[in-house]
N, C-alpha and C positions, 0 to 999 in steps of 0.2 A: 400126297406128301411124298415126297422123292426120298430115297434111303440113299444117305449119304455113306460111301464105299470107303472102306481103312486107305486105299491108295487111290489117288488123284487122275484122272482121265488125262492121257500127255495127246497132247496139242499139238504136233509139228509142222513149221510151213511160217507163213506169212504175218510178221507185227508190224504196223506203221501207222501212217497216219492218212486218215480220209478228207481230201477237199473234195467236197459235193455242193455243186451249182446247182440254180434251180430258180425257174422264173413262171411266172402264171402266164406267161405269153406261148402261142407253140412256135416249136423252134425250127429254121431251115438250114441247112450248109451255109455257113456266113453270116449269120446275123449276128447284132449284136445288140444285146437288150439287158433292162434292168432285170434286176431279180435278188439272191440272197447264195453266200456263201459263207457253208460252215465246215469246222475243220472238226474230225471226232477220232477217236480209235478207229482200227480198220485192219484188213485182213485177214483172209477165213478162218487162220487158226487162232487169230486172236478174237473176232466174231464169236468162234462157236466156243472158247475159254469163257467169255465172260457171261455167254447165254448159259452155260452149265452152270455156273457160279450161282448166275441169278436166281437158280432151278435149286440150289442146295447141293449141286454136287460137286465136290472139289475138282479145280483144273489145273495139271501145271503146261507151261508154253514154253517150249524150245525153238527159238528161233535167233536172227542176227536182227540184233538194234544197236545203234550210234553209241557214242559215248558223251556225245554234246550232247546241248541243253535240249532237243529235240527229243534226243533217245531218253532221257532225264526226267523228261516231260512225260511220257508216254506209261513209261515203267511206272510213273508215281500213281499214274490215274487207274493203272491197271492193278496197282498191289492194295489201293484205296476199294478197291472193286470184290477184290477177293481173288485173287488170282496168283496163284503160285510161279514169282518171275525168279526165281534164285537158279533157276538152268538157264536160263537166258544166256548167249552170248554174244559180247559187245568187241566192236570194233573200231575203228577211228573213221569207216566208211558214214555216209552220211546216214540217215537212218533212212527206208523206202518210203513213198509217200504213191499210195492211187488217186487220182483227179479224175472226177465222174462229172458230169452235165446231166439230171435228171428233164423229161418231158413234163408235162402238166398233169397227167396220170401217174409219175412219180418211176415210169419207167426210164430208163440208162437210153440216153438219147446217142452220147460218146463218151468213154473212158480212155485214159494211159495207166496202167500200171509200173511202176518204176519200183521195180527187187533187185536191183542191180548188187547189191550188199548184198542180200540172202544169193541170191545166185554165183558170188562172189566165194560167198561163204561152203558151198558143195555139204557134205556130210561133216563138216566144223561143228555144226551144232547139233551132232549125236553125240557128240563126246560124253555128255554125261549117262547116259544106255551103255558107254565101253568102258570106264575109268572107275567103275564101281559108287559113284553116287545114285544113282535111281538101278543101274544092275552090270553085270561086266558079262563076259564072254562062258562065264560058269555059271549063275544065275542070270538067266535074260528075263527080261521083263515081261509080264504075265499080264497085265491087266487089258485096259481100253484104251486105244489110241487113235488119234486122228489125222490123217496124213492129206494136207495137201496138195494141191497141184500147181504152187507156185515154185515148188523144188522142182532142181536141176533133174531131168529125166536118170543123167546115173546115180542121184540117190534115192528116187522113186524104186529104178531097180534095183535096189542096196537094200529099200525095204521093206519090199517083195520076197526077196529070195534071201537076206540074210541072216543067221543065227538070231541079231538081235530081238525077234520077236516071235520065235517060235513057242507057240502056248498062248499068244496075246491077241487080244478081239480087236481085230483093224480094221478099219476103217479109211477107204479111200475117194475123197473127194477133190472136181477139178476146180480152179481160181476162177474159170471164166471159161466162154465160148472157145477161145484163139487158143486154151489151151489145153483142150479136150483131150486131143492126142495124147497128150501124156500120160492121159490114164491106161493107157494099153500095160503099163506096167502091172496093175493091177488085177490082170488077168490071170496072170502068173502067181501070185497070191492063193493057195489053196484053202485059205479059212477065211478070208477078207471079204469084208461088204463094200461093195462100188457103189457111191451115191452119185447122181447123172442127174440133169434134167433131161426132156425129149431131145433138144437140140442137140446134145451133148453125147447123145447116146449116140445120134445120126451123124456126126463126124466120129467118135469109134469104130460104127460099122459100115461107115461109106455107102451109106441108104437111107432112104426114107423110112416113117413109120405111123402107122396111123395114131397109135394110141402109147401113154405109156405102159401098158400092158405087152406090147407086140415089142417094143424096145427091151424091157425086162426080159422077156423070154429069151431073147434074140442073143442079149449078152450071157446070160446063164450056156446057153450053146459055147459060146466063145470063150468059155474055159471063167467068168466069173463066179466064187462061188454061191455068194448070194448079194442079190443087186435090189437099190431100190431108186426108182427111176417117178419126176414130176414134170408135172405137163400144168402151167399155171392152174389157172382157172380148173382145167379137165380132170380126170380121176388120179390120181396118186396108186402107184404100184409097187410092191414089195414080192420078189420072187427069189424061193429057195427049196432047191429041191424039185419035188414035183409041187409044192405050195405056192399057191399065187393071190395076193391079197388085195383088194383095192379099195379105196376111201374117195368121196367126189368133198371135194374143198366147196366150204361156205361161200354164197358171193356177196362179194363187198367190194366197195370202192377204197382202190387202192390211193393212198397217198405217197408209197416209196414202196420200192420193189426193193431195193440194197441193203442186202443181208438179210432178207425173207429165206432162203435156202439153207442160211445157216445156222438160223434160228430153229427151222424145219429139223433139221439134221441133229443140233444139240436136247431138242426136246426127246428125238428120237432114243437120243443113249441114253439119257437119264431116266427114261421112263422104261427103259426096257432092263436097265441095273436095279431099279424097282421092281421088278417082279411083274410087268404087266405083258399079258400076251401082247401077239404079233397084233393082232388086229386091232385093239386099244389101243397098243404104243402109235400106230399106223392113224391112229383118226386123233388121238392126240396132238401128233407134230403134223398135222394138216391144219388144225384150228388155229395153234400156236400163231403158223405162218402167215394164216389169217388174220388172228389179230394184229400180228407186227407190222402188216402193210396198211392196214387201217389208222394208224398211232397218228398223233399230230406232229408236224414237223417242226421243233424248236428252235 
């Protein structure tokens, strides 16, 4: 049972909406085949908001959403969910939408992500961490937060290096492969956990890597303070300090891979504001991730 915390874990980064294709045929460059498309919430901080939710622990999401019927739409399904959207900030831009094409194993054959709004939007929607609803510049906020990597790189390093979250457990995760890079911001973070999968790590450090073990350590070097780095299938690793933890994920047959890391990641905080050592929370949000790729596709 998760112990629900007096203030709400803040979410910043990516809310929109997900068209995800997907057909039982396998796919080549160019085809064009039947299959099934559904449109659902989407984006990592909106992902890991309602997996916390799900888990008992409160979430609130700071991001840029429309004001039309779209942004409308989304908000409703999200505050129905449990989701603390009253820092939300809206605008007359359209609201973002990611388009994925899954394989028949449920893996991301092609995506587009479109944040053109939130990108639009820069450090707009920290305003309430400045203006005194959730903290201002005398009280910064303290608690757990989650920062993704669909933000502009200068507000990554805005919240890295700036006042507003000095004392607060951050947490920095990327949007995707293409935009790994960004996390270098995150380096610069002296209390911040950098969540990577292998791939992600190896675009950070312009190398290869056998294991996520040898990726974890690697960034720990390059000034991460504590990193936790998955490799699908392979062992799951958590390093901090001279501490190095590792978990090998259940095998199952995957039905969807999209939003397994975020589920991974959200199990992760909530279990560890529970009171549960590194090495439980660590084999906990491994199974999680496991079950979530296993689910039936509706």
């Amino acid at each position: 049972m998760v112990n629900k915390t007096s203030s709400p874990v803040l979410c910043i980064g990516s809310a929109l909406w997900d068209i995800i294709a997907s057909s039982g045929q396998a796919l080549n460059p160019g085809d064009d085949v039947a299959g099934r498309i559904r449109r659902r919430p989407g984006g990592v901080a909106l992902n890991i908001a309602l997996a916390l939710v799900a888990q008992g622990q409160p979430a609130a999401l700071l991001s840029m959403v429309g004001r039309g019927p779209q942004g409308d739409a989304l908000i409703a399904e999200l505050e129905e969910a449990g989701v603390d959207c009253q820092y939300i900030t809206r605008s007359d831009d359209p609201t973002d939408t990611y388009l994925a094409i899954e394989t028949t194993s449920g893996e991301v054959f092609a995506a587009i992500a479109d944040c053109a709004s939130l990108e639009r939007a820069g450090d707009t929607i920290l305003t309430p961490l400045r203006d005194g609803r959730l903290a201002d510049e005398f009280t910064p906020w303290k608690g757990s937060v989650i920062v993704d990597g669909n933000l502009p790189v200068t507000v990554l390093e805005s919240l890295a290096e700036h006042g507003d979250f000095w004392g607060a457990n951050l947490t920095f995760v990327p949007a995707s492969p293409g935009k790994a890079a960004r996390m270098r911001a995150a380096l610069k973070s002296s209390s911040g956990t950098l969540f990577v999968n292998k791939g992600e790590a190896e675009i950070l450090c312009e190398r290869s890597f056998a294991d996520a073990e040898e990726a974890g350590t690697t960034l720990r070097t390059l000034g991460a303070h504590r990193t936790i780095v998955t490799d699908g299938p392979n062992p799951a690793c958590l390093c901090v300090g001279e501490e190095v933890v590792t978990v090998t994920p259940p095998k199952v047959e995957a039905n969807t891979t999209t939003g397994a890391g975020d589920v991974f990641l959200a199990t992760f905080i909530a279990t560890e504001l529970s009171g549960k050592c590194v090495e439980d929370t660590l084999e906990t949000s491994v199974q999680a991730a496991a079950k979530h790729i296993t689910k039936v596709i509706t």
